[in-house]
C-alpha positions as CSV (number, residue, x, y, z in Angstrom):
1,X,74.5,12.7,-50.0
2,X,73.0,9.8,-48.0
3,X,69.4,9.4,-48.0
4,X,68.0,7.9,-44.4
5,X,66.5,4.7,-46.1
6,X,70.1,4.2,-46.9
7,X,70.8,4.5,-42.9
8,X,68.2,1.7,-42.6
9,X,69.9,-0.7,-45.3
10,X,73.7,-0.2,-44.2
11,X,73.1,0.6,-40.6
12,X,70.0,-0.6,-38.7
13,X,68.7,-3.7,-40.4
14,X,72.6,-4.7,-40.0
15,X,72.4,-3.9,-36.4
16,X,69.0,-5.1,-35.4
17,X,69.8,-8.6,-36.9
18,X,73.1,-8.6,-35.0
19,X,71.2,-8.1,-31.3
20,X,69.0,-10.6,-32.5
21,X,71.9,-13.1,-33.3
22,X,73.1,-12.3,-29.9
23,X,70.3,-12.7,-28.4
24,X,69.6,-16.0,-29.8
25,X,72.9,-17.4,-29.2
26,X,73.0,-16.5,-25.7
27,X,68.8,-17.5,-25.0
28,X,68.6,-20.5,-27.4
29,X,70.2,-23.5,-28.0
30,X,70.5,-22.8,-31.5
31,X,73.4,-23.1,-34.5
32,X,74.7,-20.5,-35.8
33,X,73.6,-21.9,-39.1
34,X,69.5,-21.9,-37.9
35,X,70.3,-18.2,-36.8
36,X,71.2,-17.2,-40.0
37,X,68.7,-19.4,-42.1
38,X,65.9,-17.6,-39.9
39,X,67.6,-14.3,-39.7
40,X,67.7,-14.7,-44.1
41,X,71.5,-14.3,-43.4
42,X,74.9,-15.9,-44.3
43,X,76.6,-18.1,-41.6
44,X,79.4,-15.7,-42.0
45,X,77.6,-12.7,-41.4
46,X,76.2,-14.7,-38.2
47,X,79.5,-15.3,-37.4
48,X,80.8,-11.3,-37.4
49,X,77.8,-10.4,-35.9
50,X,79.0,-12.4,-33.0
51,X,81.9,-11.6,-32.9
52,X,81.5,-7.3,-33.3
53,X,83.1,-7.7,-36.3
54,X,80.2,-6.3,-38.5
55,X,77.1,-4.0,-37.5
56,X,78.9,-2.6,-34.9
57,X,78.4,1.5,-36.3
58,X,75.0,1.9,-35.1
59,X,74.1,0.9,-31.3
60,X,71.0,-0.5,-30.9
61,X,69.3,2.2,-28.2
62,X,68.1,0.9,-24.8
63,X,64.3,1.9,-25.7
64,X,64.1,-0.9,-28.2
65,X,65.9,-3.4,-26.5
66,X,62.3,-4.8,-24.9
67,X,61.2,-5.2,-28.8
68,X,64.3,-7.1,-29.4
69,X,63.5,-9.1,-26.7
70,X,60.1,-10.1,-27.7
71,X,61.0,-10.8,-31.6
72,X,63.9,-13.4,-29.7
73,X,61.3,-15.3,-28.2
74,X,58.9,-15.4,-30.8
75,X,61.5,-16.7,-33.3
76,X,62.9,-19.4,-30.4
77,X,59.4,-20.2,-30.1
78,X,59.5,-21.3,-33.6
79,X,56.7,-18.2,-35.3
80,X,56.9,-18.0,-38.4
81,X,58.8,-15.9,-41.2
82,X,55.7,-13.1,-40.9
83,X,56.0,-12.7,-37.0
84,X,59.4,-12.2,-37.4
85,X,59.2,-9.7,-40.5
86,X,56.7,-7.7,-39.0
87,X,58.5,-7.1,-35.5
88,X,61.9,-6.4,-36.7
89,X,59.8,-3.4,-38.9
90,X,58.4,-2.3,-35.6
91,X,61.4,-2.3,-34.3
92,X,63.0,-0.1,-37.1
93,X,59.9,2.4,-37.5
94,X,60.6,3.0,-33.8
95,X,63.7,4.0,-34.2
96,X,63.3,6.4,-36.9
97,X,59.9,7.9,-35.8
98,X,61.3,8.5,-32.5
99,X,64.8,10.3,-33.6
100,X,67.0,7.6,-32.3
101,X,68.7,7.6,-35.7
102,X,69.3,11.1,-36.1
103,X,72.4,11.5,-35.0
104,X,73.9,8.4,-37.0
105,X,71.7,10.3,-40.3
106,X,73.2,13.2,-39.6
107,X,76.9,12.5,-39.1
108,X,76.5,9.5,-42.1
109,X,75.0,12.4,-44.8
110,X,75.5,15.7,-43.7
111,X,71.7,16.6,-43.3
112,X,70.6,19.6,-42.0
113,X,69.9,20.0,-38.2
114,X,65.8,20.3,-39.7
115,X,66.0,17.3,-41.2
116,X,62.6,15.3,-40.2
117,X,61.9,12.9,-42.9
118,X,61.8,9.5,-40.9
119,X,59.5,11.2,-38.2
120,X,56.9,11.3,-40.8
């Protein structure tokens, strides 16, 4: 069995920092090497998140992509590490307190159709 904070670690975080490289690549002019020094990732990962080659299981809903936006031009207005920390955790408690990860929970761990533990 698959918990949901698992979800979060393999899934979402993944996916949320991929929009965000995307996001910066196509808003900012910068490397792929500053995206993934802010994003506390490899250039590698950077790399496949560009290219859909990793993150790519869990699609990022339209009710969050505002957020996403938002956290993109507070990190290509150069905030700091906290700014950035705090709004991708908004970002994810959004997600899971308003279902949007249930169906990926539920076909990733077999959890009951009652299931309400990241609503809480």
């Amino acid at each position: 069995m698959q918990f949901p904070c698992e979800l979060v670690v393999w899934k979402i975080l993944p996916a949320i920092k991929a929009q965000l490289a995307r996001n910066l690549k196509d808003t900012t002019d910068m490397k792929q090497k500053d995206i993934a020094k802010v994003l506390d990732s490899t250039e590698a990962a950077i790399s496949q998140y560009l290219s859909g080659k990793r993150a790519s299981e869990f699609k990022i809903p339209e009710e969050v992509k505002d957020m996403l936006n938002v956290v993109t031009s507070a990190i290509g207005q150069g905030k700091n590490q906290k700014v950035l920390q705090f709004g991708i955790c908004q970002i994810c408690r959004e997600i899971r307190t308003k279902g949007m990860a249930c169906d990926a929970c539920k076909s990733e761990s077999g959890n009951a159709e009652n299931c309400h533990l990241c609503m809480k």
